[in-house]
C-alpha positions in Angstrom: -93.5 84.2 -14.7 -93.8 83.7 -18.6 -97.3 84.8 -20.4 -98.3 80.9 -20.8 -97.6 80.3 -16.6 -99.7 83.8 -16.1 -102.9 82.3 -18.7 -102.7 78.8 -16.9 -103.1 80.6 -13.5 -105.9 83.1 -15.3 -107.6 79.4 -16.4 -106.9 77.9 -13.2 -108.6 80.1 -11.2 -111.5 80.1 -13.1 -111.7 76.6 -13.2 -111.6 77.1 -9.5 -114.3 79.8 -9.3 -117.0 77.5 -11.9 -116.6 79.9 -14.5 -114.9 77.9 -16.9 -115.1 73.5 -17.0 -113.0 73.2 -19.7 -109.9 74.8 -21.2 -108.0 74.7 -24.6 -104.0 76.3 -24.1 -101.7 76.0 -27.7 -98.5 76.3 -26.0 -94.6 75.6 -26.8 -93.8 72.0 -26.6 -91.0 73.4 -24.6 -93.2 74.8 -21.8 -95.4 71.6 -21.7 -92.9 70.2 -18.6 -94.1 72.8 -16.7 -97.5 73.2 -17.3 -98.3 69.8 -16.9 -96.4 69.5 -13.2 -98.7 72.5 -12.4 -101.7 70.6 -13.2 -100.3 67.2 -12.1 -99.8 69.3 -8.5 -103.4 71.1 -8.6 -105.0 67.8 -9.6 -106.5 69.4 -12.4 -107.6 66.6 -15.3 -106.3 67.1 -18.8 -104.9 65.4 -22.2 -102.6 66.8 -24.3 -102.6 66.5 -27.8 -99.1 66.8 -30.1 -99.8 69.6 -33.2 -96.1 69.0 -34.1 -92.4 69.2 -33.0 -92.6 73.0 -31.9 -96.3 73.0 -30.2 -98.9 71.3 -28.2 -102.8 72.0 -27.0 -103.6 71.0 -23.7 -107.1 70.5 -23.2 -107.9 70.8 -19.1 -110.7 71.8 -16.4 -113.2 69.2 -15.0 -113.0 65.6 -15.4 -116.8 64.5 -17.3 -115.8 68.1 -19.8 -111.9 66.4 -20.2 -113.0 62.8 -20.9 -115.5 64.4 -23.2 -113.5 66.3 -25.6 -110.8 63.3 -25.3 -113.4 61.7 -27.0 -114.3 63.8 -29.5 -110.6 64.9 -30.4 -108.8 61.8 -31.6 -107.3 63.3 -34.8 -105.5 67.0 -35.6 -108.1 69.6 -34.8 -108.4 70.7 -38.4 -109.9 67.4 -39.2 -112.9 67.2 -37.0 -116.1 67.1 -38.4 -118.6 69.7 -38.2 -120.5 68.5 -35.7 -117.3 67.3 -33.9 -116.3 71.0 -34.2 -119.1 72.4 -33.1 -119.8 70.6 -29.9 -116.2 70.7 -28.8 -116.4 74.9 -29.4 -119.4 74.3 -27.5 -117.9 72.6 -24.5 -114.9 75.4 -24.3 -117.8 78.1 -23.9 -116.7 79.7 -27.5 -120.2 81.6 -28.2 -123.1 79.6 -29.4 -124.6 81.6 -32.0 -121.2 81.8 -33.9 -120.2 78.1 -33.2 -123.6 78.1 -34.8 -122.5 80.0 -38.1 -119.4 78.2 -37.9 -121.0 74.9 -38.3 -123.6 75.9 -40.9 -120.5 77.0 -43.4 -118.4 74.0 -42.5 -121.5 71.6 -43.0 -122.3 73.3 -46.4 -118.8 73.0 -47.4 -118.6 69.6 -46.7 -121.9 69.0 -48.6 -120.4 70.3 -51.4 -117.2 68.6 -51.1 -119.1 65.6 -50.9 -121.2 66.6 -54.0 -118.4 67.2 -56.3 -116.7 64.0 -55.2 -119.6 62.1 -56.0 -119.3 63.2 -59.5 
């Protein structure tokens, strides 16, 4: 079993258990196949989302959490807004109070990006 087949049954099973709703796995486009027939046979809801020729990230879990960050993720990851960033960290259970230091330094650079372009 490779290490990304062992992670999607760590994820699965917690999925399972309720201790997780939603899941984020980067993986090698070549092992998307496989991945996505395991989750097409569990009936697990997910989206996945091209990062380029070599890679992917698969967003899965429950379906209100999937639609959700579907939503919210309609361009490269990099290029979400703060807020965008910050709920979707929020919704993969990343911890709050840093999702809350990571939106406080992305909103001020953005207020300052926005500032200096204003110029």
């Amino acid at each position: 079993m490779s290490p990304t087949q062992t992670l999607l049954q760590h994820h699965l099973y917690e999925i399972r258990k309720g201790v997780r709703q939603l899941v984020l796995l980067t993986l090698p486009s070549e092992e998307v196949p496989a991945v996505l027939a395991r989750l097409e046979l569990d009936s697990v809801t997910h989206f996945l989302q091209p990062v380029g020729p070599a890679k992917a990230n698969l967003f899965f879990g429950r379906g209100l959490w999937v639609e959700t960050a579907r939503r919210i993720v309609s361009r490269p990851l990099a290029q979400l807004s703060p807020e965008e960033d910050f709920i979707l960290g929020t919704l993969l259970g990343y911890d709050r109070e840093q999702q809350c230091q990571r939106f406080l330094i992305q909103s001020s650079r953005a207020a300052a990006a926005f500032a200096i372009a204003a110029e």
